[in-house]
C-alpha positions as a printed Julia matrix, in Angstrom:
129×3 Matrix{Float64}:
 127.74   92.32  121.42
 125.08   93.24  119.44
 124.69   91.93  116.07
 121.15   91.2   115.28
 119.45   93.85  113.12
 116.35   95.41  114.21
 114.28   94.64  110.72
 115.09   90.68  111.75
 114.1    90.95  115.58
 110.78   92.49  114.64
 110.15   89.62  112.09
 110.75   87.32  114.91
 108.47   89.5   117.47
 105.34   88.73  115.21
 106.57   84.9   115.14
 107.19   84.31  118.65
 104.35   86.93  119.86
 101.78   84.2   117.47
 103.34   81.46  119.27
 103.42   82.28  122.77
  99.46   82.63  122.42
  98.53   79.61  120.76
 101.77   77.73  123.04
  98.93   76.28  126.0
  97.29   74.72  123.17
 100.56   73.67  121.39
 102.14   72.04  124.18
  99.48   71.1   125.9
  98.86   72.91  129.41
  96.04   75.01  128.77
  94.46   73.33  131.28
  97.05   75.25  133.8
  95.36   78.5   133.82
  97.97   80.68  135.42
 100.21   78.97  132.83
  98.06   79.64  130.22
  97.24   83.39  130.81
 101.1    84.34  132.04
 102.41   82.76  128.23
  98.93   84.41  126.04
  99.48   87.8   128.09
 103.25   88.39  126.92
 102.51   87.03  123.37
  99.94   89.82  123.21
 102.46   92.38  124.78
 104.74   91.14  122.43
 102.63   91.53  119.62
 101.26   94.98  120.99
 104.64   96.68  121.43
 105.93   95.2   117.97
 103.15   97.02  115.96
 103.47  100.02  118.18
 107.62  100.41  117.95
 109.48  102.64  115.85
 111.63  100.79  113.87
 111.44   98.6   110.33
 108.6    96.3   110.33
 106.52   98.85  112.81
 102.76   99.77  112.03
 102.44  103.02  114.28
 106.03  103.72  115.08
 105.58  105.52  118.41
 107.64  103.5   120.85
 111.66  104.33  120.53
 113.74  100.98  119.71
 115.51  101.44  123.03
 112.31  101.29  124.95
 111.47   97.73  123.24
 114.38   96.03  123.97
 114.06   97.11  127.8
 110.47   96.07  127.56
 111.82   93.04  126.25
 114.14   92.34  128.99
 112.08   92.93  131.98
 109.41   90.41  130.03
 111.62   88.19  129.4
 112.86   87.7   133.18
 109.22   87.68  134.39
 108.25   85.2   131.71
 111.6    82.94  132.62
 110.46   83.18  136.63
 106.5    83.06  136.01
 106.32   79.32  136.92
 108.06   79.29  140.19
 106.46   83.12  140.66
 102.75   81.99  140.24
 103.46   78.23  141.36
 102.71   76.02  138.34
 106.29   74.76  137.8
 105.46   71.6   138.88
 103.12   70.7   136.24
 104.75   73.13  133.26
 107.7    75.39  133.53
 109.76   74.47  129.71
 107.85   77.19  127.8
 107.97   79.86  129.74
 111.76   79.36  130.59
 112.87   78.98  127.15
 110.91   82.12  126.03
 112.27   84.19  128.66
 115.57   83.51  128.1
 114.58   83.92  124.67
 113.76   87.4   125.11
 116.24   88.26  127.19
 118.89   87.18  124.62
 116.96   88.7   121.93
 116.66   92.34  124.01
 120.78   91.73  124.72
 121.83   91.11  121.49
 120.14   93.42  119.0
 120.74   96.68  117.7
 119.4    99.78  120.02
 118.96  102.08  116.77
 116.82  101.03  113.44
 119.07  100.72  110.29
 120.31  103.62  108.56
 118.12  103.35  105.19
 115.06  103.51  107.72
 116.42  106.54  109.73
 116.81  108.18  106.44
 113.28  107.51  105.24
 111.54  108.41  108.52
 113.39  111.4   110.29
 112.52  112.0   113.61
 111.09  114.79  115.28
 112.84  115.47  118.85
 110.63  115.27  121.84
 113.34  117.47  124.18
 112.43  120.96  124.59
């Protein structure tokens, strides 16, 4: 079922994206450098893909909404196996886990189209020829 609205998941995007990079200095395991770089490298993806997707709070709108939330599922189940992938769960495996599943939930649960009022204000061209 999905029921959360594209404008919101993009607000959260920016939010978590912000977070997951400054997260090895939050929590303290920046000292764990796969740890560190895994977390920092899919905030910045985040981040990246949020300013470049086509949909309410995007900058450059080239990226279709359906493409994000797959994006956003294959991140998220990388990001939820990173620790035991790249073998640092034994000294930090809570962040990445809960922001996987985060973003797995997130790409599950949220509209594949932008809203309406948006589609009306930016028509799109089709790519199909």
């Amino acid at each position: 079922m999905r029921f959360i609205p594209t404008r919101f998941h993009g607000i959260l995007d920016y939010i978590v994206g912000l977070v997951l990079i400054i997260s090895p200095w939050l929590f303290d395991f920046s000292d764990v450098s796969y740890a560190t770089w895994t977390i920092v490298a899919a905030g910045i993806l985040i981040l990246l893909q949020t300013i470049f997707t086509d949909f309410e709070v995007g900058v450059i709108h080239k990226i279709p909404m359906q493409t994000h939330l797959m994006v956003d599922f294959g991140l998220g189940v990388i990001l939820a196996l990173s620790p035991w992938m790249f073998n640092f769960d034994e000294r930090v495996f809570i962040p990445h886990l809960i922001a996987g599943i985060f973003a797995i939930l997130a790409s599950l649960t949220t509209h594949r189209v932008p809203s309406s009022s948006y589609m009306a204000k930016h028509p799109h061209q089709e790519t199909v020829r």
